[in-house]
C-alpha positions in Angstrom: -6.6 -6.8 28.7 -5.2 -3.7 27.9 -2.8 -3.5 24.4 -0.8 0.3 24.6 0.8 0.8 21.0 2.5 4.1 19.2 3.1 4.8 16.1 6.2 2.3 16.0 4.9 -1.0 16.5 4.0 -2.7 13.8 0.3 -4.0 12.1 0.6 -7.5 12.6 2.6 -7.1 16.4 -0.7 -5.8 17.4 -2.7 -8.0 15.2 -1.0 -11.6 17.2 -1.7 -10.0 20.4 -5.2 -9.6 19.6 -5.9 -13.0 18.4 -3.5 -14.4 21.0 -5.3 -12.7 23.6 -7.9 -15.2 25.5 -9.6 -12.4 27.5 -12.8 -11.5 25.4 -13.0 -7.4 26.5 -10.0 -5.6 24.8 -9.1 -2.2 24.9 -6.1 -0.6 22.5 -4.8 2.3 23.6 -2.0 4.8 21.2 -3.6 3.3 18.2 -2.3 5.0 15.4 -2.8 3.5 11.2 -2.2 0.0 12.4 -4.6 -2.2 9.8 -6.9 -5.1 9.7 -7.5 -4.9 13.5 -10.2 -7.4 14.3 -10.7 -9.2 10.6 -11.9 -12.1 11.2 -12.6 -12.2 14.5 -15.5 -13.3 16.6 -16.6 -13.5 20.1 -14.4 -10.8 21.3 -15.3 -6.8 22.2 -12.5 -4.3 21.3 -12.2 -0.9 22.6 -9.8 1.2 20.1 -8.8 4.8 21.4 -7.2 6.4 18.4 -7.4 5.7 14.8 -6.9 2.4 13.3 -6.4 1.7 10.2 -7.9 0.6 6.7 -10.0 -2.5 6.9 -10.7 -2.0 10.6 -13.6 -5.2 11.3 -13.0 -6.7 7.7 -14.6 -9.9 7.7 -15.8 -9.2 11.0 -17.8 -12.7 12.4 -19.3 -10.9 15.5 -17.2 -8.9 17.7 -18.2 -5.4 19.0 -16.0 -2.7 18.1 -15.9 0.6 19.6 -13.4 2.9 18.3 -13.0 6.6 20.2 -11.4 8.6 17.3 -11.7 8.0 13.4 -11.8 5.1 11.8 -9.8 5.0 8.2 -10.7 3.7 4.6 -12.9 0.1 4.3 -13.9 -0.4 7.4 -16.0 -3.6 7.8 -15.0 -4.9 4.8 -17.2 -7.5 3.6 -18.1 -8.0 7.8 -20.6 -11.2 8.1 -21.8 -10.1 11.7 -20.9 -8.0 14.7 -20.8 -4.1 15.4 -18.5 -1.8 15.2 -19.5 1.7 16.5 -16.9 4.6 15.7 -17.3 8.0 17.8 -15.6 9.6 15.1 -15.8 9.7 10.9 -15.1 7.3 8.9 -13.2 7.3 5.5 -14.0 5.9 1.7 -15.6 2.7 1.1 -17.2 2.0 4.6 -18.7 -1.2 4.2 -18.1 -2.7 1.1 -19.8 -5.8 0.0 -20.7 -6.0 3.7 -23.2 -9.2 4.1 -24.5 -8.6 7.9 -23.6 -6.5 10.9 -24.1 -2.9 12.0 -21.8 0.1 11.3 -22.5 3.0 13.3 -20.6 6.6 12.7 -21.3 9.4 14.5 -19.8 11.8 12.6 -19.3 11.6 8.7 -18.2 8.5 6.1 -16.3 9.1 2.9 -16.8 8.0 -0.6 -18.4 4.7 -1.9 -20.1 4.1 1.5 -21.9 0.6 1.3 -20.8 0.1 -2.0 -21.6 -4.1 -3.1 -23.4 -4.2 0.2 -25.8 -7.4 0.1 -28.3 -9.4 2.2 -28.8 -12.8 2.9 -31.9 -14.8 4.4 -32.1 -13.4 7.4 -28.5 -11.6 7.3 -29.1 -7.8 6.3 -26.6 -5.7 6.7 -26.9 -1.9 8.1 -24.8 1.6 7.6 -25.9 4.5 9.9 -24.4 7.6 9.2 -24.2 10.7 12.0 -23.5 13.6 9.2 -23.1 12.9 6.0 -22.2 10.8 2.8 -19.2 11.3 0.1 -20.2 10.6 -3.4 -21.1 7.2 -4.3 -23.1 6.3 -1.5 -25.0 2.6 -2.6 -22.8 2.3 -5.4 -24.0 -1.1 -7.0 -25.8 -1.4 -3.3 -27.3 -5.3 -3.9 -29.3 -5.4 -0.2 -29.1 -3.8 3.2 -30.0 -0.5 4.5 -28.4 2.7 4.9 -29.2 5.7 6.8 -27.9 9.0 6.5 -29.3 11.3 9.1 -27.6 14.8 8.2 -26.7 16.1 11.7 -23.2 17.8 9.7 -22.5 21.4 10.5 -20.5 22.2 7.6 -23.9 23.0 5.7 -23.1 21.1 2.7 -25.8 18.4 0.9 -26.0 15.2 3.2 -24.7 13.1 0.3 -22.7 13.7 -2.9 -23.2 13.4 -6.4 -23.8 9.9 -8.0 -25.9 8.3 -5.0 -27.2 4.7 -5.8 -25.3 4.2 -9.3 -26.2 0.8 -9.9 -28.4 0.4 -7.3 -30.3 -2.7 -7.7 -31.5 -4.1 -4.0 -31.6 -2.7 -0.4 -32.8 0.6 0.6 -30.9 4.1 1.4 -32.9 6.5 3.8 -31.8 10.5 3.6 -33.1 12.8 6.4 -33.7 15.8 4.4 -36.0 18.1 3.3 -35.4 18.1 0.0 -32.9 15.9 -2.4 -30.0 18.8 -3.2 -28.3 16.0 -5.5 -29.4 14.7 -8.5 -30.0 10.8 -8.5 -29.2 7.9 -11.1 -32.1 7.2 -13.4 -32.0 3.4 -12.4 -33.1 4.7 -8.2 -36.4 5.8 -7.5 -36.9 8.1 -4.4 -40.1 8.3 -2.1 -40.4 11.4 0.6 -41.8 9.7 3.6 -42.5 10.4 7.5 -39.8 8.8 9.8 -42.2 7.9 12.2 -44.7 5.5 9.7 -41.4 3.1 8.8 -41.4 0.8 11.5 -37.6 -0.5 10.6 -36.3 2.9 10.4 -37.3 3.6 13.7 -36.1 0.4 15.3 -32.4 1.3 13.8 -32.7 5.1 14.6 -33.7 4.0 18.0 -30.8 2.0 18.6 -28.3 3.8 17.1 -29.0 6.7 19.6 -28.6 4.2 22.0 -24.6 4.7 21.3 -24.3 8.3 21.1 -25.1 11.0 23.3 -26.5 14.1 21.7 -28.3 12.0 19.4 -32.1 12.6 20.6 -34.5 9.8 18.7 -37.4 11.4 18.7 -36.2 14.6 17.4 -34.2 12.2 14.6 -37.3 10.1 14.0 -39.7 13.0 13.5 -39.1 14.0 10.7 -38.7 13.5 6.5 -36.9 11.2 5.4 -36.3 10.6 1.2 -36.3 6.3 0.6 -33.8 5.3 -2.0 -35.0 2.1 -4.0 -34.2 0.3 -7.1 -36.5 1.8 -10.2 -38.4 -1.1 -11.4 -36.9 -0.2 -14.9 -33.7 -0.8 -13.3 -30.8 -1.8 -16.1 -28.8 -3.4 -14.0 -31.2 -6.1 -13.1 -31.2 -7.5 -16.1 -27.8 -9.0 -15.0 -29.1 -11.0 -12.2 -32.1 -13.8 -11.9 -35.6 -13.8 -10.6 -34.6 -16.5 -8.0 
């Protein structure tokens, strides 16, 4: 089924149709700041060409969601499974307290990226970014990985300042050289070979999969810096050992 909106119809006309819909392949075409396209939904895969709006794929329970443009603030809010794939950049809080599912940007994410992202059982929850990171990235990250590559061309630091505050769980990988940014005292960082983490290269190798221009092995080959919860982490002392 194909859904053409402008400017003038409204969030929730496009939303019904959506859900009303009984075809399972979608494609939106005008789309232009209409929000919460897909929350909730499952079983569906939705083609966007333009730019939806905030909390594009919140709750998200395993649809595929391809969006050709940008994608704005919160997308994949708190998403439980699914993938949503953006050709574009994405804005601030990409991802939070997401709890499963793939987000893949080709271009660049804003700040507070993955922010209260968590993981559990066998639900674990991944962020790949094309470019780079606004600051926050992690913020009070709980599980779930992260990937910042650092294919931007505006020369500036792959991520910002304040990376990880209050990191306590999950892992944040940085493909850099060196760490331009200075990192909280409660996130440890580790420079390692892409190729020797075997989970790395299985997410690398997939998100390429998506985007042309992307070449794995030139991604994979390389250093990457692994973020991790210090051991002397103050922020664990909030939560259990089990």
């Amino acid at each position: 089924m194909v859904i053409n909106v402008d400017e003038s119809v409204h969030f929730k006309t496009l939303n019904d149709k959506v859900r009303e819909c009984g075809e399972s392949d979608i494609t939106i075409n005008g789309c232009l700041g209409q929000r919460y396209i897909c929350d909730g939904l499952s079983g569906k895969r939705i083609v966007i060409n333009g730019t939806p709006g905030n909390a594009l794929g919140a709750y998200l329970n395993g649809c595929e969601v391809i969006v050709h443009g940008n994608a704005q603030d919160a997308t994949g809010d708190t998403m439980n499974s699914g993938r949503i794939i953006i050709y574009g950049n994405a804005g601030d809080a990409t991802g939070y307290a997401m709890r499963g599912g793939r987000i893949y940007i080709k271009g660049n994410t804003g700040y507070r990226a993955g922010i209260h992202m968590k993981a559990y059982m066998d639900f674990k929850p991944v962020i790949v970014v094309g470019g780079r990171a606004g600051s926050f990235l992690g913020e009070y990250q709980a599980g779930g990985i992260i990937v910042v590559l650092g294919q931007n061309n505006d020369g500036a630091p792959i991520i910002n300042t304040f990376c990880g505050t209050g990191m306590h769980g999950g892992k944040i990988y940085l493909r850099c050289d060196e760490l331009k940014k200075a990192l909280p005292k409660q996130v440890s960082a580790e420079r390692k070979w892409g190729r020797d983490i075997p989970e790395l290269c299985d997410i690398v190798k997939d998100y390429c999969n998506y985007f042309t221009g992307f070449n794995y092995e030139r991604l994979i080959n390389a250093n990457f810096y692994v973020l991790y919860p210090n051991s002397d982490n103050p922020y664990k002392q909030m939560y259990t050992d089990n």
